[in-house]
Steps between C-alpha positions, in 0.01 A plus 500: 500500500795739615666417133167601353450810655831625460465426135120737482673765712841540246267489195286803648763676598816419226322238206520168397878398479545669834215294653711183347795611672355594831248166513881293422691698795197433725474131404902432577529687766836507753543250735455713845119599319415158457604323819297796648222505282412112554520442844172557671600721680462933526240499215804633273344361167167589568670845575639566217163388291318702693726799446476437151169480430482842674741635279295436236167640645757820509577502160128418380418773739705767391479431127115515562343818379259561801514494831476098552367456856474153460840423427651699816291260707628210319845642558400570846359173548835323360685722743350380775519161419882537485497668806310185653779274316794689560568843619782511267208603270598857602767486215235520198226671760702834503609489121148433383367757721731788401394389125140526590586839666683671231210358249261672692623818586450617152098363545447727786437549875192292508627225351794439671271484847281271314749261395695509807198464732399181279864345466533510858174383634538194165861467669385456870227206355759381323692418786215436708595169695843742576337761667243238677801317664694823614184660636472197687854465585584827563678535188791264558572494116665831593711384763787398247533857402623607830769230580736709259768726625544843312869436573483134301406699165829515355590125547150437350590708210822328458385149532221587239750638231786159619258175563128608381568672174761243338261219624226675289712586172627151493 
């Protein structure tokens, strides 16, 4: 599915022998992205579909001539699904929302209220069984943003551009 979608989003946004390309990449992926994509673990796939098939409600949305309400809920409704999944969903959430911004300044005051009032409330269904559990829990999903030290930023940094990012080019 993944392959697929990656081969509808490069043909919107680049054409056919781009899509080709892109769809092969996705399909032989490196190593690291496949021992972490099939484990069942971190809903890292279903991540990554998710995010894509958002991406692709953004570029229908944006290359849509009206104001397409129905597509920022889908969007919003994706969103919150990947929040549910995987709060690394934050990595397409603030791209595609920035995108949806800048398309609607240009459509005016009213409709960026409307579309953000309707993207957020699609977003919090969306993640519904998220925000059921933390309500109840008093939002331990947060918890794991607090048990970083400011001070540890730097060797995070580091690590990321030593171990994570060669894992992920392969």
């Amino acid at each position: 599915i993944f392959v697929l979608l990656i081969f509808e989003l490069s043909r919107m946004l680049a054409g056919p022998i781009a899509a080709r390309i892109a769809a092969l990449y996705a399909a032989i992926p490196p190593v690291a992205l496949i021992e972490w994509s099939t484990k069942a673990r971190g809903g890292f796939i279903e991540l990554i579909v998710i995010g894509t098939l958002a991406l692709i409600c953004a570029v229908r949305w944006l290359r849509h001539g009206r104001d397409p309400v129905a597509l920022t809920a889908l969007t919003g409704l994706l969103l919150g699904l990947g929040w549910w999944v995987n709060n690394q969903i934050i990595f397409f959430l603030l791209p595609i929302g920035l995108y949806f911004l800048l398309g609607l300044v240009r459509r005016g005051v009213v409709a960026v209220f409307l579309h953000l009032a309707v993207g957020l409330v699609a977003f919090l269904a969306g993640g519904l069984p998220f925000w059921i559990y933390n309500l109840n829990h008093e939002f331990a999903s947060f918890g794991m943003f607090g048990t970083a030290e400011l001070h540890d930023i730097g060797r995070q940094i580091l690590g990321m551009l030593t171990v994570s990012l060669p894992m992920l080019v392969g």
